[in-house]
N, C-alpha and C positions, 0 to 999 in steps of 0.2 A: 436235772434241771428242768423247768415246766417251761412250754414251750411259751414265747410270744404271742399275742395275739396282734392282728394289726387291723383296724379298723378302716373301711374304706366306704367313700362316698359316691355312690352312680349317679349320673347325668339326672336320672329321675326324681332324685332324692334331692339334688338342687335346684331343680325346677320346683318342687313340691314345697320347698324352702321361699323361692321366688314369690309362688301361690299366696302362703302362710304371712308372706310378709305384706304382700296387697291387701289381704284378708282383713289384718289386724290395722293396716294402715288406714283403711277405711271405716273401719272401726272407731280412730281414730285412739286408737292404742299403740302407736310405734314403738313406746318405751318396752311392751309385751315384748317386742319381736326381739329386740336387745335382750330380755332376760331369756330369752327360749334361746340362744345363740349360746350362752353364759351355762344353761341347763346342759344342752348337750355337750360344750364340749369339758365343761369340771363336772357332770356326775353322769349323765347318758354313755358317753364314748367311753369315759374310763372304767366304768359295771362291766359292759362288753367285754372290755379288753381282760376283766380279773373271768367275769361268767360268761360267758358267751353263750349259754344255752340258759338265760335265769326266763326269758320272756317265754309268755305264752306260745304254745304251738297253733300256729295259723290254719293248718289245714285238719287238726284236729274240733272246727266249728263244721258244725253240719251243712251242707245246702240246703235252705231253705225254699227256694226256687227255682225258674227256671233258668234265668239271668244271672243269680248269683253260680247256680253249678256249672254253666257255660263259662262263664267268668274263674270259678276256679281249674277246671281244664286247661284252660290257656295259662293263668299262671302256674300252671302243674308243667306246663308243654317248656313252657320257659324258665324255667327252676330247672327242667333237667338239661337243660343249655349251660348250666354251672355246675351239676350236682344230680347222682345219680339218689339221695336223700331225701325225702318228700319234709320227712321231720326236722330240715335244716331249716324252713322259713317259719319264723317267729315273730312275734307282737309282741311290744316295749309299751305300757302305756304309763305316761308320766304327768302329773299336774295336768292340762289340758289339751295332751297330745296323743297320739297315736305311732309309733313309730314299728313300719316293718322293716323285718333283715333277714338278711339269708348266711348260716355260719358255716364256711366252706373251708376245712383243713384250719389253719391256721391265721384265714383269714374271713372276718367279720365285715360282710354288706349291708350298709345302710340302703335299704332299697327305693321307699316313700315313706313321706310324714304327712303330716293334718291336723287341722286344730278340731277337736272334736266337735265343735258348731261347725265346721266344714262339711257336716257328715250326716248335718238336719236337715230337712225342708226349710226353705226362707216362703213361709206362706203368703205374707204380705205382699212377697215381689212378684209370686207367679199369680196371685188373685188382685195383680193393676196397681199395686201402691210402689213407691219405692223401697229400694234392697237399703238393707241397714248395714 
């Protein structure tokens, strides 16, 4: 018999839900944030639960920098705070999201999400106009 998978959600990951929903809310797209809710939990949550390793491997992106490879050490320092597995944190990316996790035994971490305009420059806002 295959074992269960059980999918769980960190503090980070609903915060990052909290973010996504201000994001889109000023956008003035709310109805978005209701269909990203409806996404993860009939098709996001339950892939995990059948694949739990279908997403991209995270730390298999090179460091490009100096910030980005600092940045990954720390998430490396804190990964192995759950898991002694570099290859367990992975990237989900779905319609216009990002979703990291980390698959630990039997159990599946949703760690953070983001809308992927969350992840661009807003040039307008830092060059004096207002943020969109």
């Amino acid at each position: 018999m295959a074992r269960r998978i059980v999918v769980k959600l960190v503090a980070n990951f609903e915060r990052n839900l909290a973010d996504v929903e201000r994001f889109l809310t000023e956008r003035e797209a709310p109805r978005a944030f209701d269909a990203l809710l409806d996404e993860l939990t009939d098709t996001v949550i339950a892939n995990l639960e059948r694949f739990p390793a279908m997403g991209r491997q995270f730390l298999a992106h090179p460091a490009r920098s100096i910030e980005s490879s600092a940045a990954l050490e720390a998430l490396c320092a804190q990964l192995s705070a759950i898991t002694p597995d570099a290859e367990a944190l992975h990237e989900y990316v779905f319609d216009e999201y990002v979703v990291l996790y980390a698959g630990v035994g039997a159990i599946v971490y949703l760690l953070a999400i983001r809308h992927q305009r969350q992840l661009s420059f807003d040039f307008q806002f830092h060059w004096g106009g207002s943020p969109r």
